[in-house]
C-alpha positions as CSV (number, residue, x, y, z in Angstrom):
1,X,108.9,114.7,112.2
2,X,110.2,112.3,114.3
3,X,106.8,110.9,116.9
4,X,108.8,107.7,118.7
5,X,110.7,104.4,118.1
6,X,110.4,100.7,117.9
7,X,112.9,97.6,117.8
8,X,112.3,95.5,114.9
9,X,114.5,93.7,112.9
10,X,117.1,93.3,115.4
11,X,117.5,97.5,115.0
12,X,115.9,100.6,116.7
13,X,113.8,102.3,114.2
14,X,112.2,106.1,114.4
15,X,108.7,106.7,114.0
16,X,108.8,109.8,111.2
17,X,105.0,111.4,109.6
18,X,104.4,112.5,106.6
19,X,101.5,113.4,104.7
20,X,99.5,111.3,101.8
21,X,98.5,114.0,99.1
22,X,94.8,113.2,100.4
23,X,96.1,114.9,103.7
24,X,95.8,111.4,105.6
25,X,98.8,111.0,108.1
26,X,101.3,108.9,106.4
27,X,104.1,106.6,108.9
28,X,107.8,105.4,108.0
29,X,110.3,104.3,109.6
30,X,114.2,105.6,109.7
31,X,117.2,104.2,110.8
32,X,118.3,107.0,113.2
33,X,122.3,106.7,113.0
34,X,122.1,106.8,108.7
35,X,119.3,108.7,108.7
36,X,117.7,105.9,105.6
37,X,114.4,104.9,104.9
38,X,113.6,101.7,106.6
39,X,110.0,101.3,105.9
40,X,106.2,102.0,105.7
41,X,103.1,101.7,108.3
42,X,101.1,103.0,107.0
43,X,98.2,102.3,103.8
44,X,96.7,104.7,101.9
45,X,93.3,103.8,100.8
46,X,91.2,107.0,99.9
47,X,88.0,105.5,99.7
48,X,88.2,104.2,103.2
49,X,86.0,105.7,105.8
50,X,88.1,106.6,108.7
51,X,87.9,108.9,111.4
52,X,90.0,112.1,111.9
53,X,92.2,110.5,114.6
54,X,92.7,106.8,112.8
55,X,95.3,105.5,110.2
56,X,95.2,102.3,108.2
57,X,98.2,100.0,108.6
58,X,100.2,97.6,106.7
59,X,100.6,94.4,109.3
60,X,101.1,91.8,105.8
61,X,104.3,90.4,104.5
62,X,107.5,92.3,105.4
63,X,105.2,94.3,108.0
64,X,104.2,91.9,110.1
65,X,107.1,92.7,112.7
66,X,106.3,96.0,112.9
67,X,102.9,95.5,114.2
68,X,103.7,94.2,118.3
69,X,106.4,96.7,118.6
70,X,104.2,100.2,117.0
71,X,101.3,98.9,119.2
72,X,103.7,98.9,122.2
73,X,104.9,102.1,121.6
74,X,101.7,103.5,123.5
75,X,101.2,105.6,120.1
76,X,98.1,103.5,118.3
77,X,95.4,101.3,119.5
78,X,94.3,98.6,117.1
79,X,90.3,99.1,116.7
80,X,89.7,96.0,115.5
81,X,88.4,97.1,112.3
82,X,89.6,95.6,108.8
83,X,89.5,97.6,105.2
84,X,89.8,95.2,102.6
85,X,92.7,96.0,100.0
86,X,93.4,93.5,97.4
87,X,93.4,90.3,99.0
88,X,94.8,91.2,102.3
89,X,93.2,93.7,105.2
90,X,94.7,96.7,106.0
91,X,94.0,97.0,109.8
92,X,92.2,100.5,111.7
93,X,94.5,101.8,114.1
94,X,93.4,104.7,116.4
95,X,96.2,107.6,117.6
96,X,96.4,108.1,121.3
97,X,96.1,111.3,122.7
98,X,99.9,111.3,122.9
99,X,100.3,110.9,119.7
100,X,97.7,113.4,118.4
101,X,99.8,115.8,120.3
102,X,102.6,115.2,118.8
103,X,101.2,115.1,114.9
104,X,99.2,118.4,115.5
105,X,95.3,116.7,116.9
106,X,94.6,115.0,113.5
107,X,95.6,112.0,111.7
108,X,93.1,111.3,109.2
């Protein structure tokens, strides 16, 4: 299901959900005109503690220029907590109330 947009890469991208088989909200993005898989937001790290209405995202290496443009969506709100993965940190995000609404009140 289609939540919002974001320009990045020099393209408009769509915001779609899907679900990780832990039942943790899982983010990509599409390229609306082909309809293609553009890329992921979103980490999946089941041993994580998160909260019901938090994700963990991917703001490394080719993700980095998603993370300005998802934040200013009005969609997340970084929490400024870190989950170690690897040698990198996958960052919190929180889901506005906006966005709980639109992915059915629960994201984690």
């Amino acid at each position: 299901m289609r939540i919002g947009s974001l320009h990045a890469y020099g393209q408009e991208l769509d915001i779609h959900t899907d679900c990780y088989r832990n039942k943790r909200l899982a983010l990509h993005f599409l390229q609306p005109d082909e309809g293609e898989a553009y890329g992921v937001l979103t980490v999946n790290i089941p041993e994580a503690s998160i909260g019901p209405d938090e994700i963990l995202v991917k703001t490394w290496s080719e993700n980095e220029p998603f993370r300005e443009p998802a934040l200013a969506t009005g969609l997340f709100r970084d929490t400024g907590r870190r989950v170690p993965t690897g040698c990198v940190m996958a960052e919190v995000w929180q889901l506005t109330p906006r966005a709980l609404a639109l992915v059915g009140g629960r994201a984690g």
